[in-house]
N, CA, C and O atoms as a GROMACS GRO file, in nm:
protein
  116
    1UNK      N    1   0.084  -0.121   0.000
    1UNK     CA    2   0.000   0.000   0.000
    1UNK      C    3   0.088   0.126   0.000
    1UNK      O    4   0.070   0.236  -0.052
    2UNK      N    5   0.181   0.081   0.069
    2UNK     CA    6   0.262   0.229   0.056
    2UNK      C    7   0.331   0.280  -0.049
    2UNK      O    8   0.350   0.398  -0.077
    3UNK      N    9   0.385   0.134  -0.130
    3UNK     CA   10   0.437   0.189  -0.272
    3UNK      C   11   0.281   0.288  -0.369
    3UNK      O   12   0.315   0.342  -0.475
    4UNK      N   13   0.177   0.299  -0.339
    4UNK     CA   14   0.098   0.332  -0.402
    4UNK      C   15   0.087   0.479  -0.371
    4UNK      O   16   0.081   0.558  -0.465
    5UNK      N   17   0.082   0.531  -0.225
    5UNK     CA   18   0.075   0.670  -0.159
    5UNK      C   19   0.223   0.674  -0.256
    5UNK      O   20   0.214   0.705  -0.375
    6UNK      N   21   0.333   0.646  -0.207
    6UNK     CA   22   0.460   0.708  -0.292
    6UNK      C   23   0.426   0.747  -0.412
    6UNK      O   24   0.452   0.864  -0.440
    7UNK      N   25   0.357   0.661  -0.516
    7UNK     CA   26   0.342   0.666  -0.616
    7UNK      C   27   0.315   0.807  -0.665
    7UNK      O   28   0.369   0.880  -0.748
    8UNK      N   29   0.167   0.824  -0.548
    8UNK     CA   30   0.102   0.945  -0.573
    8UNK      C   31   0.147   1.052  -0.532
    8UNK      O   32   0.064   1.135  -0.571
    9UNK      N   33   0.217   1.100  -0.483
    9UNK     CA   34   0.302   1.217  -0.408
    9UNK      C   35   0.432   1.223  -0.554
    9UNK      O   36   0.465   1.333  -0.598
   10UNK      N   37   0.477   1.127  -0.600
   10UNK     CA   38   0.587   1.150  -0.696
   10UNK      C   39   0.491   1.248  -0.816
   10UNK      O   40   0.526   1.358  -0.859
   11UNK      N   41   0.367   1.174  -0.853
   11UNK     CA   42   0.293   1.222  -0.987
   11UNK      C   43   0.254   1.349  -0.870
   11UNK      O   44   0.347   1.429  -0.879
   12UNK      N   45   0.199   1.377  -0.811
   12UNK     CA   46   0.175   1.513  -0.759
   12UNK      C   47   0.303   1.589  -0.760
   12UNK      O   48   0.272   1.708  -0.748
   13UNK      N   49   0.435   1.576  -0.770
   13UNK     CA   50   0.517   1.666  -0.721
   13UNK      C   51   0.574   1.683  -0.921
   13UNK      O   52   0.650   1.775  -0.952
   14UNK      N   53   0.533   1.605  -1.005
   14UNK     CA   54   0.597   1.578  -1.117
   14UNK      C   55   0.472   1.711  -1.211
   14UNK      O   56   0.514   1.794  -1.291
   15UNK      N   57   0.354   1.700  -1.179
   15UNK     CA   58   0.254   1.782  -1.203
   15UNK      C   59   0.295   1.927  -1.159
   15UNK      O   60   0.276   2.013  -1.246
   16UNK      N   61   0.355   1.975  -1.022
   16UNK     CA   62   0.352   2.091  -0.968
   16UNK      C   63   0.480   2.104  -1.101
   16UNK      O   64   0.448   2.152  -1.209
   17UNK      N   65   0.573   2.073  -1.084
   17UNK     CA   66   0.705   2.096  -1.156
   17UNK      C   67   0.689   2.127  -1.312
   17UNK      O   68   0.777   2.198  -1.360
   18UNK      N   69   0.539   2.060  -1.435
   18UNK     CA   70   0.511   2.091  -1.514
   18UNK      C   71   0.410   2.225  -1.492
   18UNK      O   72   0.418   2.317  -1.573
   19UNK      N   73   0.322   2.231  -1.386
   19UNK     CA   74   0.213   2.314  -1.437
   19UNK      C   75   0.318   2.445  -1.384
   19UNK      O   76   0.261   2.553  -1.370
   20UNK      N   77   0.461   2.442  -1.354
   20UNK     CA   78   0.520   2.538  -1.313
   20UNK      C   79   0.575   2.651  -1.417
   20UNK      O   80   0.584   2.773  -1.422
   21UNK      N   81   0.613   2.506  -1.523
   21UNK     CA   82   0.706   2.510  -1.678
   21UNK      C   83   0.563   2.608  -1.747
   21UNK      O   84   0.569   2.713  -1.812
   22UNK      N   85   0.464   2.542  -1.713
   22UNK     CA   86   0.332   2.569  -1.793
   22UNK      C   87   0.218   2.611  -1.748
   22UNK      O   88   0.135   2.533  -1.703
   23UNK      N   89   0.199   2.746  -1.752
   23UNK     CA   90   0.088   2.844  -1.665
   23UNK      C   91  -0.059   2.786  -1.710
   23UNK      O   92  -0.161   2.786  -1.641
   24UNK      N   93  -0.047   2.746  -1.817
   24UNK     CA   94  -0.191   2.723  -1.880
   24UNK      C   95  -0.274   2.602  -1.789
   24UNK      O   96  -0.392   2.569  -1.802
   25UNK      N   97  -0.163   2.544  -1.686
   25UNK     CA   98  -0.246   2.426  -1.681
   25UNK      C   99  -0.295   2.484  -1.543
   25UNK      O  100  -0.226   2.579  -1.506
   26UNK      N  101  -0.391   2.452  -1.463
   26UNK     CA  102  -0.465   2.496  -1.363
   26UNK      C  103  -0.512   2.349  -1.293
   26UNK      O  104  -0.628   2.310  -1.307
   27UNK      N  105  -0.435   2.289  -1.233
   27UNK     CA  106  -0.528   2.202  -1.138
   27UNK      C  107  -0.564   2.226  -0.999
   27UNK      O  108  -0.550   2.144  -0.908
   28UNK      N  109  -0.621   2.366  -0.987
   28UNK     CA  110  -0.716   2.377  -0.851
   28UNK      C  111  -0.804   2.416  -0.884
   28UNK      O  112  -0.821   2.534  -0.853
   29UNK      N  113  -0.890   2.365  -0.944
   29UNK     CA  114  -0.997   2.421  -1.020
   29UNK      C  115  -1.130   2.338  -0.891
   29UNK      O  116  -1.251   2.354  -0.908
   0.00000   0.00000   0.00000
């Protein structure tokens, strides 16, 4: 189970790092 939380914290931190590159993207909508 825990490899799965990791999982999700890597794609969450991989997302902040693109929508950083890229203003257009908005995920707090």
């Amino acid at each position: 189970m825990n490899i799965l939380v990791t999982n999700m914290f890597d794609l969450m931190h991989v997302i902040r790092q693109f929508s950083q590159m890229d203003g257009n993207i908005t995920l707090y909508a």
